[in-house]
BALOBA-1460 file (C-alpha; in Angstrom, 3 decimals):
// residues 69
<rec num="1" residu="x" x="69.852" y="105.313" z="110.731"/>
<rec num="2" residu="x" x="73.070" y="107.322" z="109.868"/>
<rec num="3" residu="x" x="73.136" y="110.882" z="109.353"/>
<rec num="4" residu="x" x="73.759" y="110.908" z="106.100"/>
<rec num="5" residu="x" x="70.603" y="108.511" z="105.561"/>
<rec num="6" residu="x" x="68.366" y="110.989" z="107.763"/>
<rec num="7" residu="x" x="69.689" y="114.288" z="105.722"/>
<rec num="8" residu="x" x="68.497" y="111.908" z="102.335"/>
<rec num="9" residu="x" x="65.277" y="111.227" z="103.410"/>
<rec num="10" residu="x" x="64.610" y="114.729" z="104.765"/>
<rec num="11" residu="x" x="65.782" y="115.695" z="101.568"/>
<rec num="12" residu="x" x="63.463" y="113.254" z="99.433"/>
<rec num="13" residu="x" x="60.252" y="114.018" z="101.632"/>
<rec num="14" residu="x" x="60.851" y="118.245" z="101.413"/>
<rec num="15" residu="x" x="61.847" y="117.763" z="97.557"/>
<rec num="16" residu="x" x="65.283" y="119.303" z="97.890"/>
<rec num="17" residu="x" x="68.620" y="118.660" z="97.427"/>
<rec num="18" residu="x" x="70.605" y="117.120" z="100.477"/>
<rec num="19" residu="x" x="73.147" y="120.426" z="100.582"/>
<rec num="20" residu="x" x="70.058" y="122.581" z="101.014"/>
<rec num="21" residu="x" x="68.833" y="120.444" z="104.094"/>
<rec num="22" residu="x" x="72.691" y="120.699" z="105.589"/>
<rec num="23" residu="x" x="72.590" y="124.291" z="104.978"/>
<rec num="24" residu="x" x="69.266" y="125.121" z="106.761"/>
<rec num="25" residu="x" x="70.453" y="122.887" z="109.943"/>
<rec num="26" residu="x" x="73.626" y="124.531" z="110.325"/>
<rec num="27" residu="x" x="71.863" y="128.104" z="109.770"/>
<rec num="28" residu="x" x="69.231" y="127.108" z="112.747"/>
<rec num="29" residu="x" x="72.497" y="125.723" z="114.861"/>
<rec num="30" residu="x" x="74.080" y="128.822" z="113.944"/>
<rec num="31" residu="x" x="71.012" y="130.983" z="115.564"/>
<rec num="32" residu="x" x="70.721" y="129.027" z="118.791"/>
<rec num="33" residu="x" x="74.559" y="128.678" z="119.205"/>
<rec num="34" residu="x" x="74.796" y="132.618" z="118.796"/>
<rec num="35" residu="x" x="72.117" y="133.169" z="121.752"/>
<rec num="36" residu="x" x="73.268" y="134.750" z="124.710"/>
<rec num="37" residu="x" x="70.549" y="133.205" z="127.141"/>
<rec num="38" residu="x" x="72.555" y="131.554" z="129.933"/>
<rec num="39" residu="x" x="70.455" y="128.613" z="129.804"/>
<rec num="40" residu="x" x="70.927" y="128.301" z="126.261"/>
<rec num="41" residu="x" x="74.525" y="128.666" z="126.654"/>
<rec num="42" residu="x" x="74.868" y="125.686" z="129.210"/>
<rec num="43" residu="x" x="72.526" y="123.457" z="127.314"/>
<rec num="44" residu="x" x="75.276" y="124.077" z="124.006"/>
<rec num="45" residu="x" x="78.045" y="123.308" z="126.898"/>
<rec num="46" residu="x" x="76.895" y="119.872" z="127.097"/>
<rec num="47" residu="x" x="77.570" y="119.057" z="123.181"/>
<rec num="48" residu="x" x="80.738" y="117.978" z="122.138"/>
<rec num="49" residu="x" x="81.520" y="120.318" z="118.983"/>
<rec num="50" residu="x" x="84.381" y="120.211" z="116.598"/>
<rec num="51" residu="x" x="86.305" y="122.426" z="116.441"/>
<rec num="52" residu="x" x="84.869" y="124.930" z="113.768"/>
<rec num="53" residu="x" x="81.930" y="124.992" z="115.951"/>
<rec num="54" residu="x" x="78.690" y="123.330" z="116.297"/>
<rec num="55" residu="x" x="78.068" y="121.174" z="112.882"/>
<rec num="56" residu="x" x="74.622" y="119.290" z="112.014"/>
<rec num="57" residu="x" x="76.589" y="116.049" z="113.022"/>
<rec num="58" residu="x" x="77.206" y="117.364" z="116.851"/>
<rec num="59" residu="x" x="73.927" y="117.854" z="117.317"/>
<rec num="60" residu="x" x="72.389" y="115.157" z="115.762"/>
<rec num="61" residu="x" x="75.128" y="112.895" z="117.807"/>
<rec num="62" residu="x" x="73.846" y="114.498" z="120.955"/>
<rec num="63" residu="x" x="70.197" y="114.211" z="120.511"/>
<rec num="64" residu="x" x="70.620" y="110.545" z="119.355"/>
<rec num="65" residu="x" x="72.658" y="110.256" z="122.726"/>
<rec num="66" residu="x" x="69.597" y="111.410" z="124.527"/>
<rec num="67" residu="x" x="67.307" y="109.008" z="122.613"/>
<rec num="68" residu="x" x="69.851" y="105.574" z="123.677"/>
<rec num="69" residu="x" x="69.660" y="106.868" z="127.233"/>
């Protein structure tokens, strides 16, 4: 499934529009990629990010990664 497919169907299922679901992924990224916790910090190390920062896509791109392994 592509992202854009998952954000869809997230968006379908919680009744709202697919910018809102974008929005409220990058705001939780946002909160974990601002924690100072070392631990936190090295696990946000191991995700390639572009280069305005952690997007929806790195993640999901990561954790997908995980999934293949």
């Amino acid at each position: 499934m592509t992202f854009k497919k998952a954000v869809k169907q997230i968006a379908q299922r919680e009744g709202i529009g697919r910018k809102a679901v974008y929005r409220e992924m990058q705001r939780a990224i946002d909160i974990g990629y601002g924690c100072a916790d070392p631990g936190v910090q090295l696990a946000w190390s191991r995700i390639e990010l572009s280069r305005r920062g952690p997007r929806p896509e790195d993640v999901a791109r990561y954790v997908a990664g995980i999934f293949k392994a």
